[in-house]
N, C-alpha and C positions, 0 to 999 in steps of 0.2 A: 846507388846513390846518384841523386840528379847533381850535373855541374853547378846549379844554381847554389843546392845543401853544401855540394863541395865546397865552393867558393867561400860562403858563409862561415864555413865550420874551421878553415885557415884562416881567413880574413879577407876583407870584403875588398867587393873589386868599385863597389860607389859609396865611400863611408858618407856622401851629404845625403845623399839616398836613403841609409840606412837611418841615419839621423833623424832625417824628417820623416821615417815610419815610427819611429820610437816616441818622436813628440808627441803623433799626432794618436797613436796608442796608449801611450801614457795619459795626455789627457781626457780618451774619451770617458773615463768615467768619470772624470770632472766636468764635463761641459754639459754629460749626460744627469748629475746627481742634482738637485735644488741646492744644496749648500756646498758642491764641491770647489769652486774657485772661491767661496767667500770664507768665513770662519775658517781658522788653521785648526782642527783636533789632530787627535794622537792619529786615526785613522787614516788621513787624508794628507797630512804636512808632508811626509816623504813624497808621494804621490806627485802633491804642488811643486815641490822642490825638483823633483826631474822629469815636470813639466816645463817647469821656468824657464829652467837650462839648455833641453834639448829645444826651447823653442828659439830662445835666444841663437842658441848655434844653428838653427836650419833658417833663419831670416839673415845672419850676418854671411853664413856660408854660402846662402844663395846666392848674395849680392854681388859677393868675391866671385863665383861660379858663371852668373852670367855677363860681370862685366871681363872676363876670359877671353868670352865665347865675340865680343865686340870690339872688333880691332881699336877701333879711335879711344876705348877704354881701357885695353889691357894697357897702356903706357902711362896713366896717367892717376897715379894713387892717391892724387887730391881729388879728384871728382869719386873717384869710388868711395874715397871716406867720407864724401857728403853724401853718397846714394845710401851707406851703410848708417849714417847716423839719419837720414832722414825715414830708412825704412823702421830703426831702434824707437826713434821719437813718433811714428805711428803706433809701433806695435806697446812703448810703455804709454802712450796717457788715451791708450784706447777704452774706454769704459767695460768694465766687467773683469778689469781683472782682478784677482783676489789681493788678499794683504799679503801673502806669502809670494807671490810672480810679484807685486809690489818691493819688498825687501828686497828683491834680486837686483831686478830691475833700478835700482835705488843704489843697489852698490856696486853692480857693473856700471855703471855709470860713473858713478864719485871717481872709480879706478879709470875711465876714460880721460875724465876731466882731467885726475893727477897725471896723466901721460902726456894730455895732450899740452901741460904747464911745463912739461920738465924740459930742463935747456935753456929757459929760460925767454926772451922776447926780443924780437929783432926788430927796429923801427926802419930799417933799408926800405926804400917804395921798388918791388923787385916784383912780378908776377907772382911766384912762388911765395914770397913772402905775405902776398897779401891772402893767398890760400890757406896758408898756415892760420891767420889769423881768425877768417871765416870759419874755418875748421874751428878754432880755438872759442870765438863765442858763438859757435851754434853748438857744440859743444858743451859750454857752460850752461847758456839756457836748456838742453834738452838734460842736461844733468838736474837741472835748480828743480825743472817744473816736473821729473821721475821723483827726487826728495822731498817737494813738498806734498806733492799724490801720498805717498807713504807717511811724510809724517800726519796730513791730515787723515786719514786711515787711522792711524795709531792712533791719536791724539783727539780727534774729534769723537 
């Protein structure tokens, strides 16, 4: 057995790696089918569902991964959570994705927003403080305009 099958068959030695083979596995036969990212059926919704997920984890993971690897960024986890929410708010009001990556996307969101409210609001004029807050409505906007994508999906 190769070290690589080893490695795999204990656990993996790059799981964002893995991650982002899975995403992009999972979705090829949504990206390849006419109707696979659009209409949820029985067939496909599972499918959509861990596509959503693992794609959602290999763009938020990636983001965590390369600002690692960039010194003036490993120390500074306001600017990563603006490179992570702004790479989120490309990847959810990017055109083409289904109604099913739309719900995800929809409600990992809502659950960002509610994190990034909890604690409550500090009006101090502090550095920090004012990141907090940029974090808090870009945030909210990239929340509002994921909800209304989905609800107009739904609803229209």
């Amino acid at each position: 057995m190769s070290n690589w099958v080893a490695a795999r068959a204990i656990g993996s030695e790059n799981p964002l790696l893995d991650t982002m083979i899975v995403a992009l596995v999972s979705g090829y036969a949504l990206r390849n089918n006419a109707n696979g990212s659009g209409d949820a059926t029985i067939h496909n919704t599972s499918l959509q569902l861990m596509s959503s997920f693992t794609t959602v984890l290999s763009v938020l993971g990636s983001v965590a991964w390369v600002s690692h690897k960039i010194p003036i960024l490993a120390d500074s986890a306001s600017i990563v959570g603006l490179l992570g929410l702004a790479s989120y708010h490309v990847m959810a009001t990017r055109e083409g994705n289904g109604t099913v990556k739309m719900f995800v996307n929809a409600g990992i969101l809502f659950g960002m927003l509610l994190g990034a409210m909890e604690g409550g609001f500090d009006l101090s004029v502090t550095p920090e403080n004012l990141m907090k807050t940029i974090m808090r409505v870009g945030t909210a906007y990239v929340a509002w305009e994921g909800i209304e994508r989905f609800r107009a999906a739904v609803m229209d």
